[in-house]
C-alpha positions in Angstrom: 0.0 0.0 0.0 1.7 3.5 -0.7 1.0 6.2 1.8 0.4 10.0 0.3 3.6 10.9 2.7 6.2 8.2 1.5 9.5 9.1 0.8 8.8 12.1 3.3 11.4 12.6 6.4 10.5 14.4 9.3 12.0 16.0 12.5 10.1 15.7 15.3 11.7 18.6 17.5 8.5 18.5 19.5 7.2 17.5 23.7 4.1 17.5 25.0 1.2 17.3 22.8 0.5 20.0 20.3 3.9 19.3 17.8 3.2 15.4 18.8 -0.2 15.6 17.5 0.6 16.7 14.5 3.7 14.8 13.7 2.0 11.6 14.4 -0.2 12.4 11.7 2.3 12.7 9.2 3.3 9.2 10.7 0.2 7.8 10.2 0.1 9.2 6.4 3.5 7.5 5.6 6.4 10.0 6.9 9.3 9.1 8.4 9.1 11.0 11.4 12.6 11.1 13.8 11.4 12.1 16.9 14.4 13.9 18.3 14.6 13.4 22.5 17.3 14.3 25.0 19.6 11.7 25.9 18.5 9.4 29.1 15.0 11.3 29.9 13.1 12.0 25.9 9.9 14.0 26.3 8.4 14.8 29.7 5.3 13.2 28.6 7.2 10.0 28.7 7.1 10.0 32.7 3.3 12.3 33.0 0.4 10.6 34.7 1.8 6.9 34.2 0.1 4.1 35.1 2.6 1.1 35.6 5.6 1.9 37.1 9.0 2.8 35.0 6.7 2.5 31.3 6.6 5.0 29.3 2.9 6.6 30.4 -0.1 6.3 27.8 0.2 10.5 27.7 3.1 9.6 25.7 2.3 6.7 23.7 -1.0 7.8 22.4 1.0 10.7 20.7 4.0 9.3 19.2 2.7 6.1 17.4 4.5 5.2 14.1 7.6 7.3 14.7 10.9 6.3 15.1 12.7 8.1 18.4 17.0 9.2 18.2 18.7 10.8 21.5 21.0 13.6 20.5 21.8 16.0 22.7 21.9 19.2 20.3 24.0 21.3 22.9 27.5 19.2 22.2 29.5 20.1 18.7 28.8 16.3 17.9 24.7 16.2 18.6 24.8 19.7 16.8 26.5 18.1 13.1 24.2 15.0 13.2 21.2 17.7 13.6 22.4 19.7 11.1 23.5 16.6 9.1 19.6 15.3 9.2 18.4 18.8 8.6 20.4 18.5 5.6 17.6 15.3 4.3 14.5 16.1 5.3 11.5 17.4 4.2 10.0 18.7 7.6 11.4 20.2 11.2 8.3 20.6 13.3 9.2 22.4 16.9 7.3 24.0 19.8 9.6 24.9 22.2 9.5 28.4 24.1 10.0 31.6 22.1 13.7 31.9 20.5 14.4 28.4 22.1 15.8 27.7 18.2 17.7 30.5 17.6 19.2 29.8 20.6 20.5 26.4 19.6 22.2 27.8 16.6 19.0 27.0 14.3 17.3 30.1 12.7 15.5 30.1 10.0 18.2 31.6 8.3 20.4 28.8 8.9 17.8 26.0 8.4 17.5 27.6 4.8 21.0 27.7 4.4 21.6 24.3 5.3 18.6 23.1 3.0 17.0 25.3 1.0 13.6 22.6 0.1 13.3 22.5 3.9 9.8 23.6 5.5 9.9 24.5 8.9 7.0 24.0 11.1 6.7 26.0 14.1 4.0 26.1 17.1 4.1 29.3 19.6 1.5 30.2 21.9 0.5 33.7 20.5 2.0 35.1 17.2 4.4 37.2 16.3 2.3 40.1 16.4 1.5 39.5 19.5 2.6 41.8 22.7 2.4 38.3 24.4 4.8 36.6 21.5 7.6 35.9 24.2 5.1 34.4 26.9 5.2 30.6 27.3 1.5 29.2 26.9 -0.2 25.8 27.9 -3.7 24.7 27.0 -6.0 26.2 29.1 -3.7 29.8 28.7 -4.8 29.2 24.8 -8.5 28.5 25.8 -8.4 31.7 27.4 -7.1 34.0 25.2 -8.5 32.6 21.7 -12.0 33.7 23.2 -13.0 29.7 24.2 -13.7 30.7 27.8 -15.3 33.3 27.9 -18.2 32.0 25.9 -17.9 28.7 27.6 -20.2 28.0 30.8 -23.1 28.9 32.3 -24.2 32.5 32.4 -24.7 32.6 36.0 -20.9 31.2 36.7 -17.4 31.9 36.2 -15.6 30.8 32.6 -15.3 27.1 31.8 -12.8 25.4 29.9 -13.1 22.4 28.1 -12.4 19.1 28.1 -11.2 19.2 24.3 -7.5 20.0 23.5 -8.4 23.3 21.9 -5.3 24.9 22.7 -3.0 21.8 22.1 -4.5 18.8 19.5 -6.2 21.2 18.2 -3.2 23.7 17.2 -1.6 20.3 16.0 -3.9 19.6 13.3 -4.5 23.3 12.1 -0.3 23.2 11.9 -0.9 19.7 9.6 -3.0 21.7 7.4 0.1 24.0 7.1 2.3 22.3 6.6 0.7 20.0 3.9 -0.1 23.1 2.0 3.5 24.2 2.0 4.5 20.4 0.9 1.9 21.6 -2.6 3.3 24.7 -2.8 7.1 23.0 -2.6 6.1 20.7 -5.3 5.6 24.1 -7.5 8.3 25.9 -6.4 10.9 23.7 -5.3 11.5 25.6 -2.4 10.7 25.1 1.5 8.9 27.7 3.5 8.2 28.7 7.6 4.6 27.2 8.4 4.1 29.0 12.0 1.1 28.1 14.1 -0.1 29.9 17.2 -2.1 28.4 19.8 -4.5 31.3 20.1 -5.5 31.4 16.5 -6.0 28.1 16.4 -8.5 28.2 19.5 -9.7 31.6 18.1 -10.5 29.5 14.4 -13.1 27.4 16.3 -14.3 30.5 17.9 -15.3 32.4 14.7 -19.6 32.0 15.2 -19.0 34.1 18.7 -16.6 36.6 16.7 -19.6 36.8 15.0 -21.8 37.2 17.2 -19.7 40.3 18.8 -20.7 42.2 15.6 -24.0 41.5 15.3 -24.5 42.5 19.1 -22.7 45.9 18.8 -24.9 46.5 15.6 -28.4 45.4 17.1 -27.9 45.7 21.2 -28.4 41.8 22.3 -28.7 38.2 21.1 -32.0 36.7 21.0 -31.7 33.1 20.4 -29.0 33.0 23.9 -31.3 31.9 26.8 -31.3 34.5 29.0 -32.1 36.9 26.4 -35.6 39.1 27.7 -36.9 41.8 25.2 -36.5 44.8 27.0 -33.5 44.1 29.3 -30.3 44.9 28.7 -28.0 42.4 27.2 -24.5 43.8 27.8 -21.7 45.0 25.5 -20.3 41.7 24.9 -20.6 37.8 23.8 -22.0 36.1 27.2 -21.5 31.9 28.2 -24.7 30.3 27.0 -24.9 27.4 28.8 -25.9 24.5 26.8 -26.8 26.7 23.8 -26.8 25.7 20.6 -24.8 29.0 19.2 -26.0 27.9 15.7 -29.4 29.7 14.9 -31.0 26.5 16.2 -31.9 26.3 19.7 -30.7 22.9 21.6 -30.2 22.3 25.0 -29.3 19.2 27.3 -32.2 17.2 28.4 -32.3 14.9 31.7 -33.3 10.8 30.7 -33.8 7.7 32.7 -31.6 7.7 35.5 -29.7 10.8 36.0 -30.4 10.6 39.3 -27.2 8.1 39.3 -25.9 8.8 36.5 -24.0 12.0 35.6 -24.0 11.3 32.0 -27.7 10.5 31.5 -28.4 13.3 29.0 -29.8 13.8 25.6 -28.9 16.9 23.4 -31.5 18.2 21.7 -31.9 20.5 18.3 -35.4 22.5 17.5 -35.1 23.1 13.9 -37.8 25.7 13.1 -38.5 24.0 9.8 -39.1 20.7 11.8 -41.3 22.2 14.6 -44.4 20.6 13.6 -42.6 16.7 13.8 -41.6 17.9 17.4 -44.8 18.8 18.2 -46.4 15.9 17.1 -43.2 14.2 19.0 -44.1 15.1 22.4 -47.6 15.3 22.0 -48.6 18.3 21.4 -50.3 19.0 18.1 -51.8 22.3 19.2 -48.4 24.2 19.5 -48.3 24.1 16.0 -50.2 26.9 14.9 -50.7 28.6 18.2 -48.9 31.9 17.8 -47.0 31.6 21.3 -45.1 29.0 19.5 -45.2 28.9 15.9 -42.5 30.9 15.1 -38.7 31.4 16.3 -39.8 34.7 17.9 -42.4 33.5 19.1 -40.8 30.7 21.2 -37.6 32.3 22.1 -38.7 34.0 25.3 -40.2 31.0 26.8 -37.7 28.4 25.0 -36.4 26.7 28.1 -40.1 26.0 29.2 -40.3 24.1 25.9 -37.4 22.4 26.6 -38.2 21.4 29.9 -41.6 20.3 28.6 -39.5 17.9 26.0 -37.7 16.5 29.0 -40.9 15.5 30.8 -40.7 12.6 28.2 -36.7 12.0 27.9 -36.6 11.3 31.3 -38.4 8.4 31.2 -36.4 7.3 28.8 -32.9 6.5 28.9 -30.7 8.1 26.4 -30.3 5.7 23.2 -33.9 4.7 23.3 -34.9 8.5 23.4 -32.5 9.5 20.3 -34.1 6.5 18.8 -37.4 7.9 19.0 -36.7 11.4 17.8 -34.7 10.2 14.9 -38.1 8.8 13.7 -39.3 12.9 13.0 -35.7 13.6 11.9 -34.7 15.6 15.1 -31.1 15.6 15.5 -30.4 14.9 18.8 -27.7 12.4 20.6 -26.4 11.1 23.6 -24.0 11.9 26.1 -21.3 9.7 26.0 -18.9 8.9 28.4 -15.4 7.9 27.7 -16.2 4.4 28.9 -18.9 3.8 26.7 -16.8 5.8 23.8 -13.8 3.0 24.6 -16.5 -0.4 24.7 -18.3 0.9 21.8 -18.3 -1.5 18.8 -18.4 0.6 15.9 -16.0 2.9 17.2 -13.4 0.2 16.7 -15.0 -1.3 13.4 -14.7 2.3 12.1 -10.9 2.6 13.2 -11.9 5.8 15.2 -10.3 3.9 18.4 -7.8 1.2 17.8 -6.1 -1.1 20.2 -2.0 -1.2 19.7 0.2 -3.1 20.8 3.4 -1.1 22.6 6.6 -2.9 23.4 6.9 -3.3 27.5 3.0 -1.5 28.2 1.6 -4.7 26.3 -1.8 -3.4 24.3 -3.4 -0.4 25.0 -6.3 2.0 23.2 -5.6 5.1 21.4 -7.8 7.5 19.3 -7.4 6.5 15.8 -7.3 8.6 12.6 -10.2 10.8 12.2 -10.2 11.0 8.6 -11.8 8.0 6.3 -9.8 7.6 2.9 -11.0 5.3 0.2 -7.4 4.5 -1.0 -5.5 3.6 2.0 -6.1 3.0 5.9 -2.9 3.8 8.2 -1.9 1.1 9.9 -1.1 2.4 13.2 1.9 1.2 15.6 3.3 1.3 18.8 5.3 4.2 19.9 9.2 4.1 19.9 11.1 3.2 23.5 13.5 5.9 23.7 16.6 6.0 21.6 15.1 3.1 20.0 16.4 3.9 16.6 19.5 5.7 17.6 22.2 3.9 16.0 19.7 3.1 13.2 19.3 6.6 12.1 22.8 7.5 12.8 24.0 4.6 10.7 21.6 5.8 8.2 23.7 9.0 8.2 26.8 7.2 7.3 28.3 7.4 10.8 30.2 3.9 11.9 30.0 1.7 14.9 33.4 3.7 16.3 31.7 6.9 15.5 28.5 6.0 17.6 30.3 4.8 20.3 32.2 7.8 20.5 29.2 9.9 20.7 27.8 7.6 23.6 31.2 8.9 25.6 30.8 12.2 24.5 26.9 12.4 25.8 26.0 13.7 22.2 23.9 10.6 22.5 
């Protein structure tokens, strides 16, 4: 099977999980990705959260599948000429270490370019270079906050929320794939290499565009009235408020209790009112005379009084419990869907049928579950793998390179490896 990445080599100068993320995609699509680690400890995440003793912790293998990993330590006159000897071959350097952190190690852009001229560099900072943050270190949640995710996230009544999702950090990964694939066209063109740089707030900020649009239409018309706590006549405020379990859309949805939340915290149905389908909801729950009464035929009409409706919806989900209820609806085409936990995401059949979670096999850790890839292709499925032990492929890669047995050994003295 031939990969759409083949023949590609890339540096994995990343740690943590936003260059990871990404790198391990161009794994999974058929790059040969050399994850570069320092000598005796690799990337922190190779020690986070574990959960067997001295094995390198699921944090770490669920983000470096299908790579191969090399120690070098970059800061000897040795480590530095195999890095730039490998910069010299490859397609991709991906990085996201603090502000300057590369320029510091003796590799600008100037010098990557110099050193190979086809070479597109891949870089993830927290804020751009625009920025007055640009030199401030950022983490996940930082990104959340300042690419407009929490503020809008939450209940009105309560402080921000952040999410569960890797919005700063996966997230920033994949929009830096997108890069970095585009540059990879544009090479093909060109025949030169370019900087792809990707900052963690305008990634978050990306996913944030509907409430960047909802700003504007607020400071043209003074409030929003599809957000819940919207009353004609009150004052809205100047500025995009949390919406609780809002849709955001144009289509009001909300969470709705079923059978057993009493017990069970993730008893919930989410559920869409499309105004084009308000008559099958009506004749849904029951009540065929909301149809043309004008307190509820129209999106107006409803808005003021929508989380009555909602909880009049519920008086039936909750005697239901929540696969038998989206069952139901989906029988008057109401898009609704349950609340899954992450148990019931990692037991559930056509999850794995689908590839969407895998189980992998990982030298030491034995099997474990990891997401799979996201996207479907028609021509090829990646196969994916354990991720390496460190320094693995050390003396692989640096024979590779041309470097002898003598030469490798002189490096383990030195501590370039």
């Amino acid at each position: 099977m031939i990969l759409p990445l083949q023949g590609i080599r890339v540096l994995d100068f990343t740690g943590v999980q936003s260059g990871p993320s990404c790198t391990q995609m161009l794994a999974w699509f058929g790059a040969d990705v050399i994850k570069i680690e320092r000598p005796g400890f690799g990337d922190v995440t190779r020690h986070q959260l574990r959960d067997i003793p001295n094995i390198d912790a699921l944090y770490f293998t669920m983000l470096n599948s299908n790579k191969r990993s090399l120690e070098l330590n970059t800061k000897t006159a040795e480590g530095k000429a195999v890095m730039e000897k490998l910069i010299q071959g490859a397609d991709i350097l991906v990085e996201n270490f603090h502000p300057e952190a590369m320029d510091h190690m003796g590799f600008t852009w100037k010098h990557l370019q110099q050193l190979n001229p086809r070479l597109i560099f891949g870089s993830i900072k927290g804020f751009n270079d625009n920025s007055p943050y640009t030199n401030v270190k950022a983490y996940e949640n930082v990104a959340q906050a300042a690419g407009g995710a929490l503020s809008t996230t939450g209940f009105w009544d309560g402080p921000p929320t952040v999410s569960a999702a890797a919005l700063g950090d996966s997230n920033t990964g994949m929009h830096l794939l997108i890069g970095l694939l585009a540059a990879l066209l544009q090479r093909d063109k060109t025949g030169q290499g370019q900087k792809v740089t990707m900052s963690m707030q305008d990634a978050v900020l990306n996913l944030c565009r509907v409430k960047l649009r909802d700003q504007q239409r607020l400071e043209k018309i003074g409030y929003l009235s599809e957000y819940p706590q919207y009353h004609p006549g009150e004052s809205f405020g100047d500025t995009v408020p949390r919406a609780g379990n809002a849709s955001g859309g144009g289509q009001p949805g909300w969470l709705l209790k079923c059978k057993n939340w009493q017990t069970d915290p993730n008893a919930y149905l989410y559920f869409t009112l499309q105004d084009h389908n308000w008559s099958q909801v009506c004749k849904a729950i029951n009540k065929p005379q909301w149809v043309d009464d004008p307190n509820f035929n129209s999106v107006e009409a409803r808005q003021p009084h929508i989380l009555s409706i909602f909880a009049e919806i519920e008086k039936f989900t909750i005697t239901q419990d929540k696969y038998a209820a989206m069952k139901y609806f989906d029988q008057f085409e109401i898009p609704c869907g349950p609340v899954l936990s992450m148990k019931e995401i990692a037991e559930e059949p056509s999850l794995r049928q689908s590839g969407s979670i895998v189980e992998v096999q990982q030298k030491e850790r034995g099997t474990y579950l990891t997401v799979g890839c996201p996207m479907k292709f028609s021509a090829f499925t990646p196969d994916i793998k354990g991720a390496p032990l460190l320094g693995e492929h050390t003396e692989q890669i640096l024979q590779e390179l041309g470097y002898s047995d003598k030469d490798i050994a002189q490096m383990r003295t030195n501590g370039a490896i």
